[in-house]
N, CA, C and O atoms as a GROMACS GRO file, in nm:
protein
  256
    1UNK      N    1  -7.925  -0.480   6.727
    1UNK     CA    2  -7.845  -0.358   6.721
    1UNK      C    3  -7.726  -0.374   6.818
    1UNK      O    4  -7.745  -0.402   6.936
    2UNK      N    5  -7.588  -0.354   6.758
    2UNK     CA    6  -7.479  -0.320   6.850
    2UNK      C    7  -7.506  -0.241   6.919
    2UNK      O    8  -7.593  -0.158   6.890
    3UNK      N    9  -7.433  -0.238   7.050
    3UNK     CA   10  -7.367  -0.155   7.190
    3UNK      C   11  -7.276  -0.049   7.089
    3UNK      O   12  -7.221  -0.134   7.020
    4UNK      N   13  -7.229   0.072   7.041
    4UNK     CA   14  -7.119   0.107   7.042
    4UNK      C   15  -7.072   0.207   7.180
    4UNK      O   16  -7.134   0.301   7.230
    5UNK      N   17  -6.947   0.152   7.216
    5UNK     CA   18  -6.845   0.184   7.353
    5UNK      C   19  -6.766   0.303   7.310
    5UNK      O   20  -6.694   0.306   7.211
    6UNK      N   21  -6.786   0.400   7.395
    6UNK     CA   22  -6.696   0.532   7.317
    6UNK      C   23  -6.589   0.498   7.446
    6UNK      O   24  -6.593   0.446   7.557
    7UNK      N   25  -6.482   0.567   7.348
    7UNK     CA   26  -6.340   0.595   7.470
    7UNK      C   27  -6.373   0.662   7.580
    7UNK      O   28  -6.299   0.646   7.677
    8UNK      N   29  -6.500   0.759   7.594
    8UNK     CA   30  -6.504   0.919   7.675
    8UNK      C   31  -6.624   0.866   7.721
    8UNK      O   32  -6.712   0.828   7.643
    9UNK      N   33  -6.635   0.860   7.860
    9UNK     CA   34  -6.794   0.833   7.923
    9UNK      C   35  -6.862   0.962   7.890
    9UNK      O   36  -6.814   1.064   7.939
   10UNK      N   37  -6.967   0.970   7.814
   10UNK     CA   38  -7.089   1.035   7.766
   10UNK      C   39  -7.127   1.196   7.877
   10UNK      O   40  -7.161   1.308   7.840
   11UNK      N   41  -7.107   1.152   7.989
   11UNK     CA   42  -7.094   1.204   8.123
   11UNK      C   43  -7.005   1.336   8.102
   11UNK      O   44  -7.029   1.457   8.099
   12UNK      N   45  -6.890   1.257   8.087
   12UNK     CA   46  -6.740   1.362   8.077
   12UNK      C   47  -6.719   1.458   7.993
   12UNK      O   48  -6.660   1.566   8.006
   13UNK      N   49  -6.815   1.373   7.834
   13UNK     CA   50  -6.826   1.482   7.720
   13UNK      C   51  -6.937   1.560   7.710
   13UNK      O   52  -6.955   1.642   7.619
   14UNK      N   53  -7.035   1.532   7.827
   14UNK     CA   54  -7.102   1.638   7.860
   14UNK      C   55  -7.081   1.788   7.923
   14UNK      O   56  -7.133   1.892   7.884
   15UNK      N   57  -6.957   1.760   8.066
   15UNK     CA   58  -6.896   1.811   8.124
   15UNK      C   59  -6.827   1.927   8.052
   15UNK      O   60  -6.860   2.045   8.068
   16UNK      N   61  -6.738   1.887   7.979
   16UNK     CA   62  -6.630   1.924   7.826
   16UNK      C   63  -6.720   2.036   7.785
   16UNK      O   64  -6.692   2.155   7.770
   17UNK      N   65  -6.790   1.998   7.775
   17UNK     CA   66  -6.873   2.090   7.661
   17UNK      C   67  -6.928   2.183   7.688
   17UNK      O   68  -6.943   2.280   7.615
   18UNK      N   69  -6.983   2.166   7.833
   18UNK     CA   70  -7.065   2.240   7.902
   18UNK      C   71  -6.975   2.328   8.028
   18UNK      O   72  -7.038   2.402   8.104
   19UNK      N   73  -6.859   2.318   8.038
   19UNK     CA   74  -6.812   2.378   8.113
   19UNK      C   75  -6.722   2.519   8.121
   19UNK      O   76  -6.666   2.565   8.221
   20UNK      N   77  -6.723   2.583   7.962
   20UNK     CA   78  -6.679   2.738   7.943
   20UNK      C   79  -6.868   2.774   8.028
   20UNK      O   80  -6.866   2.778   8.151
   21UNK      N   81  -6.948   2.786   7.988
   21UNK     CA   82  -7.076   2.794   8.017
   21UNK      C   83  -7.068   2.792   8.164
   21UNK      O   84  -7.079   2.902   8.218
   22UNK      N   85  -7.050   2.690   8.239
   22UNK     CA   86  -7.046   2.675   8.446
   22UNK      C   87  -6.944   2.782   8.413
   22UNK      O   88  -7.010   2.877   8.372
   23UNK      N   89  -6.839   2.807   8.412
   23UNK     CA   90  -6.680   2.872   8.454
   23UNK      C   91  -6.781   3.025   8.454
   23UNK      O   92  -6.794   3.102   8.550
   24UNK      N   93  -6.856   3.040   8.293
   24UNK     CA   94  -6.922   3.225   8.304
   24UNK      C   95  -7.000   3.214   8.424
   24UNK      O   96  -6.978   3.303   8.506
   25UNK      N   97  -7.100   3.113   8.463
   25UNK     CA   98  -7.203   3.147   8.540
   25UNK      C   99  -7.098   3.110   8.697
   25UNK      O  100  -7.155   3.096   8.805
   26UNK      N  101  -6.979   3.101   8.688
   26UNK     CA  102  -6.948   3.101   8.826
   26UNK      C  103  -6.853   3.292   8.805
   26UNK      O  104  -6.854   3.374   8.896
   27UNK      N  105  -6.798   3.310   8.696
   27UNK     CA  106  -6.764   3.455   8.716
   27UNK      C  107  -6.869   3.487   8.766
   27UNK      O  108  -6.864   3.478   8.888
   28UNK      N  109  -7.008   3.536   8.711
   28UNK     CA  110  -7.067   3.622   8.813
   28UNK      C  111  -7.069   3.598   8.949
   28UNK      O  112  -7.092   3.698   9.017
   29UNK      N  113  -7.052   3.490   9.011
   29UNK     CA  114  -7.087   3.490   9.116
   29UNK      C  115  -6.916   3.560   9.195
   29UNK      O  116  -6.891   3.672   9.242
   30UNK      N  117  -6.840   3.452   9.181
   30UNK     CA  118  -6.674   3.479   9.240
   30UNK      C  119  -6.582   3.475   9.112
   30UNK      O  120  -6.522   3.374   9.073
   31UNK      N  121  -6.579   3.620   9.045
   31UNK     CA  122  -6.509   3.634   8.914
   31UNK      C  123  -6.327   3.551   8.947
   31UNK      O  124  -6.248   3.506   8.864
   32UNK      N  125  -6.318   3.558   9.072
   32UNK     CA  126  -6.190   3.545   9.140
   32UNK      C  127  -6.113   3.405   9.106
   32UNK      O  128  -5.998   3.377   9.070
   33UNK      N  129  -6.236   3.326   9.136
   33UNK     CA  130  -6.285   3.167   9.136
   33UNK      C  131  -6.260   3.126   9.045
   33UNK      O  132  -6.177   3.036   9.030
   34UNK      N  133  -6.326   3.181   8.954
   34UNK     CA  134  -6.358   3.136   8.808
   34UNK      C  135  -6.210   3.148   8.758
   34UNK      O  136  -6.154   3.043   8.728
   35UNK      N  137  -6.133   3.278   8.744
   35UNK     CA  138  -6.045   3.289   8.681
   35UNK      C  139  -5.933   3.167   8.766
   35UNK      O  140  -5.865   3.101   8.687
   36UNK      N  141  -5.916   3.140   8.901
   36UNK     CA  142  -5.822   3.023   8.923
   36UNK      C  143  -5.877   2.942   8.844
   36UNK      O  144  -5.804   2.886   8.763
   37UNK      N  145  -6.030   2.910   8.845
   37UNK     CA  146  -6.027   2.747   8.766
   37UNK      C  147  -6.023   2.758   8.646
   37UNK      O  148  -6.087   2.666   8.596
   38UNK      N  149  -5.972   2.837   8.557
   38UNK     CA  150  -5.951   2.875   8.437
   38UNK      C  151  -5.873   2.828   8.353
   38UNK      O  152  -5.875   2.772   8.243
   39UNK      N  153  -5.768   2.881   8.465
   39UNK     CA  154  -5.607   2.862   8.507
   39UNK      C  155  -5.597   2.757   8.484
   39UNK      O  156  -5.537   2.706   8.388
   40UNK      N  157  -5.658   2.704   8.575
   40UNK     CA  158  -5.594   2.540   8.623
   40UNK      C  159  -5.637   2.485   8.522
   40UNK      O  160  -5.533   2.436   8.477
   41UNK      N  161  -5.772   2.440   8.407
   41UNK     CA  162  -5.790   2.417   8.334
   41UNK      C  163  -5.679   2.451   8.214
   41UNK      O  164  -5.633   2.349   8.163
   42UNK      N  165  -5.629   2.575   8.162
   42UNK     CA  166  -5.578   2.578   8.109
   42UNK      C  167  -5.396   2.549   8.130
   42UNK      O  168  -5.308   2.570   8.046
   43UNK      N  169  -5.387   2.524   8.197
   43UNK     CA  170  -5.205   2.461   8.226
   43UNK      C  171  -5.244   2.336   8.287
   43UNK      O  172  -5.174   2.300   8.383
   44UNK      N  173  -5.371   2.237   8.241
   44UNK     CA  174  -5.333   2.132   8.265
   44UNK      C  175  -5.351   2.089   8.471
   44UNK      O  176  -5.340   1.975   8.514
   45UNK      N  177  -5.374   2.195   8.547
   45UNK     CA  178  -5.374   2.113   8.660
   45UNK      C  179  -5.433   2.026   8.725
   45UNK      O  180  -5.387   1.955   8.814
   46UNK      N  181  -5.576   2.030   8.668
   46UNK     CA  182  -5.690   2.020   8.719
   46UNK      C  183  -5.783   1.943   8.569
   46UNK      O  184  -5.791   1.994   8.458
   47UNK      N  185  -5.846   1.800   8.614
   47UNK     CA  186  -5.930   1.759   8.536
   47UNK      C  187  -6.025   1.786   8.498
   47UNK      O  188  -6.065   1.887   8.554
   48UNK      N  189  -6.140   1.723   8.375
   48UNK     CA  190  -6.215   1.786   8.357
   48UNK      C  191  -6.378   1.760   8.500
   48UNK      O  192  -6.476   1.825   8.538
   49UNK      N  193  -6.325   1.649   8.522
   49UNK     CA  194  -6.423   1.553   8.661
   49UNK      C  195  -6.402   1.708   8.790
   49UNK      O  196  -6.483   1.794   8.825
   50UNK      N  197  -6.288   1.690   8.820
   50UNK     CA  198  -6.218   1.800   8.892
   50UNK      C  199  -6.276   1.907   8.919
   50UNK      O  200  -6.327   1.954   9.021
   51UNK      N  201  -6.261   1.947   8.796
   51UNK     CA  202  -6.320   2.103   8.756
   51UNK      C  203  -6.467   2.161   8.792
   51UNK      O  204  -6.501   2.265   8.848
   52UNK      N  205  -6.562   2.026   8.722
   52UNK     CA  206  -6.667   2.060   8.728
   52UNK      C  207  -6.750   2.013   8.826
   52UNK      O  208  -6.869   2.004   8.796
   53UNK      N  209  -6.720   1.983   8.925
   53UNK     CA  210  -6.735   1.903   9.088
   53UNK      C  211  -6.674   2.044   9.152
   53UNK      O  212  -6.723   2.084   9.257
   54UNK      N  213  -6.578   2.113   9.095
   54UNK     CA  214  -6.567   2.250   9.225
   54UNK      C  215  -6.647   2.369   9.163
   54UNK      O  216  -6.681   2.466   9.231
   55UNK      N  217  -6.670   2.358   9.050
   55UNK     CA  218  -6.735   2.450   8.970
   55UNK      C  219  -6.920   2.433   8.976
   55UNK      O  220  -6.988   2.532   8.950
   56UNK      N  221  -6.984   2.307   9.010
   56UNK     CA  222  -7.113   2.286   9.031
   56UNK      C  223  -7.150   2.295   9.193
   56UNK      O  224  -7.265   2.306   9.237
   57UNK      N  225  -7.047   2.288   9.259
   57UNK     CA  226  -7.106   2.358   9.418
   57UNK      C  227  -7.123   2.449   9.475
   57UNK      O  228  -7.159   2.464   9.592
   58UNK      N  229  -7.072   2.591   9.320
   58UNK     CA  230  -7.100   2.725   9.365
   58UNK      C  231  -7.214   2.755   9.268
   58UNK      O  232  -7.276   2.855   9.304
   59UNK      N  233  -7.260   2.700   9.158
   59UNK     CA  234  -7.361   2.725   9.060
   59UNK      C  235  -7.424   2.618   9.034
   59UNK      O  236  -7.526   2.644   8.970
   60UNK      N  237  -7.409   2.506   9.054
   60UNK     CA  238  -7.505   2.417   9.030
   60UNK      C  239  -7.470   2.324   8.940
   60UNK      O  240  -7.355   2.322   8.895
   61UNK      N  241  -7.578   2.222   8.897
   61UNK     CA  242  -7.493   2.156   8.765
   61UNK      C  243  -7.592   2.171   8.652
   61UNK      O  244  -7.558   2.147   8.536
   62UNK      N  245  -7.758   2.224   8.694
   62UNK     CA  246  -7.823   2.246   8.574
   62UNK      C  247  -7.787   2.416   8.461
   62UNK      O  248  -7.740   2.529   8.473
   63UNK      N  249  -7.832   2.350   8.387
   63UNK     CA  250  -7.749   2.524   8.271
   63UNK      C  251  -7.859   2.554   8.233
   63UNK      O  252  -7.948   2.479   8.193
   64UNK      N  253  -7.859   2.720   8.250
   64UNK     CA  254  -7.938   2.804   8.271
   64UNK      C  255  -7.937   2.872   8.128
   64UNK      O  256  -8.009   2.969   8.106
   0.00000   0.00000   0.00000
């Protein structure tokens, strides 16, 4: 059986996917928070690695 090599480490498109989901469970905590990293997500400032490394040290990284 081939290896197939995706462009997107498996990791990242986990992240992707799972991270409208972290962003709600960080509104409840700092609605404030959430809406900057929203932001930044949406105009591009901030990666998706980025994002969810400042977004899993106020909620965690398992999904509830």
């Amino acid at each position: 059986m081939t290896k197939t090599t995706l462009p997107i480490p498996v990791e990242r498109l986990h992240q992707h996917a799972n991270l409208p989901i972290k962003l709600a469970e960080l509104s409840h905590i700092d609605a404030q928070k959430a809406l900057s990293l929203l932001r930044d997500w949406g105009e591009g400032k901030k990666t998706i690695k980025a994002l969810w490394e400042e977004i899993t040290k106020h909620v965690g990284e398992t999904l509830s």
